[in-house]
C-alpha positions, -999 to 999 in steps of 0.1 A, spaced: -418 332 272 -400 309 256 -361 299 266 -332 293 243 -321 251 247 -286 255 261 -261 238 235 -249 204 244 -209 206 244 -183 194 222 -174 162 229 -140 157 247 -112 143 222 -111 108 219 -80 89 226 -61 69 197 -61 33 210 -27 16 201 -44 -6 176 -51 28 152 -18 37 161 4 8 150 -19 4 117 -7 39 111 29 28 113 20 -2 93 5 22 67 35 47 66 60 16 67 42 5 32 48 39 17 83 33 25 87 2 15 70 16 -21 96 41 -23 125 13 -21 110 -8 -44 110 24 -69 148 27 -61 155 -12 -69 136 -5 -103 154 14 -113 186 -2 -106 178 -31 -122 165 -17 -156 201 -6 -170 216 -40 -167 181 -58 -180 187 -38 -209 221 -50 -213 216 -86 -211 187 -86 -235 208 -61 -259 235 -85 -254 217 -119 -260 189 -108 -283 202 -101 -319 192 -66 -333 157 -67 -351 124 -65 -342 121 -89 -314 149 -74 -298 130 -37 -301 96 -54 -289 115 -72 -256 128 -35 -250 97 -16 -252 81 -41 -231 107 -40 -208 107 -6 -204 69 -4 -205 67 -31 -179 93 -12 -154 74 22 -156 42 14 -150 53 -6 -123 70 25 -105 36 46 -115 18 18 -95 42 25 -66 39 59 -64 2 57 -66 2 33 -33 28 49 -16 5 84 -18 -27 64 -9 -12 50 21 2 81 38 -33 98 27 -48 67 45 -26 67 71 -30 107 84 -68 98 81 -72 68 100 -49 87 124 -80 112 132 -104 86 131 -120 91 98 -143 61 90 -144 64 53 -105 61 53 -106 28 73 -134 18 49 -110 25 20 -78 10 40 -101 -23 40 -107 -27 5 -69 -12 -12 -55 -34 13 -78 -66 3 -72 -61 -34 -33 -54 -26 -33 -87 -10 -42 -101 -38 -20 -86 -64 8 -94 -46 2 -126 -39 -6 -135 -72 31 -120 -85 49 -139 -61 29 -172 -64 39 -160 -103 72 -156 -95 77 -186 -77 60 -209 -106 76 -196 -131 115 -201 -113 100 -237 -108 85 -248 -136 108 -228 -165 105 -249 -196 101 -211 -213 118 -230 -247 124 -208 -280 106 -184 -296 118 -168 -325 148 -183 -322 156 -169 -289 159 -192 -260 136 -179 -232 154 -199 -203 186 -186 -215 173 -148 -216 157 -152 -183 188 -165 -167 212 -141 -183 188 -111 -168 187 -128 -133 228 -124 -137 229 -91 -150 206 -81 -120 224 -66 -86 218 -94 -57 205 -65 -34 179 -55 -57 162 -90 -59 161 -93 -20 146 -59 -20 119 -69 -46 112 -104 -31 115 -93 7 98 -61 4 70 -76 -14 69 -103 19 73 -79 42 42 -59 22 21 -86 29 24 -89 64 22 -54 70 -10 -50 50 -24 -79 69 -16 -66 103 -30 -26 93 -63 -41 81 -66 -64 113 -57 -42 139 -84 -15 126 -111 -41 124 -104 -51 158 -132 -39 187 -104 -12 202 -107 4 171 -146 7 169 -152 37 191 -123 60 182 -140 59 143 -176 67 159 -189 100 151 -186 120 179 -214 131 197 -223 164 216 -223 161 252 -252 177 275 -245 200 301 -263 215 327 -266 253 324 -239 274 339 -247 305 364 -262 333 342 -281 306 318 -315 301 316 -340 281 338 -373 269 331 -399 286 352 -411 270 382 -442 252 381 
């Protein structure tokens, strides 16, 4: 006669170490961050406006600096939203210890490393260097300086510190869920044998 294998049973629930748990935070904390830098965005693009309206004679370049402008602002707030999405989504799965998610928090937060590192490495040259000189007639020092005036004070810290603060927070989310804490609590789970209760079936003796 043959006898139904008793089932193993589920494996108890595995306990978040505080490494998942503060990359989490780290992961939300980005989203936030996304969502101020949206809000500064916008704040800045009326008086941008302004300044090149101002400055720029009407014409052609004047239309093409606007459209860039504008073209340059909104993408740059579709971009946020995108990564403010992806790192809640991220975050609630690296909260139940879902390996592809850490996989993907690995690699969005590598190549967002690098794009922000590049603009403010960018940003930094370019507020060094300057020596934009004329084109069309329109000196691009002057232009640049004029926006920087026309631009609210709290909105630059935002940008600049927020994309700072970005970095390190990035940094610390990937670290702390390639650390060896972390290893186990994205381990598929595995049944756990247990003997057969009373009423269960035995093997016949020998």
């Amino acid at each position: 006669m043959a006898y139904p294998e008793t089932p193993g049973q589920p494996a108890a629930p595995r306990a978040r170490p505080t490494t998942v748990t503060v990359a989490v935070y780290c992961l939300y904390a980005l989203a936030a961050l996304q969502l101020l830098g949206i809000i500064a965005a916008l704040a800045v693009i009326g008086p941008t406006l302004d300044a090149v309206k101002d400055y720029v004679p009407e014409g052609q370049d004047r239309d093409l600096i606007i459209t860039s402008t504008n073209i340059g602002v909104y993408v740059g707030i579709g971009l946020a939203v995108l990564f403010a999405v992806a790192w809640v989504i991220l975050g609630f799965f690296d909260s139940k210890g879902k390996q592809p998610a850490r996989i993907v928090t690995w690699v969005l937060g590598g190549l967002f490393l690098c794009c922000v590192s590049f603009s403010l490495l960018g940003t930094a040259a370019g507020s060094l260097l300057g020596g934009g000189g004329e084109v069309n007639g329109i000196d691009q020092d002057e232009l640049a300086r004029r926006i920087e005036d026309a631009t609210p004070g709290w909105a630059n810290l935002v940008s600049t510190g927020g994309s700072v603060l970005q970095l390190i927070l990035v940094l610390i989310a990937v670290i702390l869920l390639a650390l060896p804490q972390s290893h186990d609590f994205f381990r598929k789970p595995q049944a756990e044998w247990q003997p057969p209760v009373d009423g269960g079936y035995y093997p016949p003796s020998a």
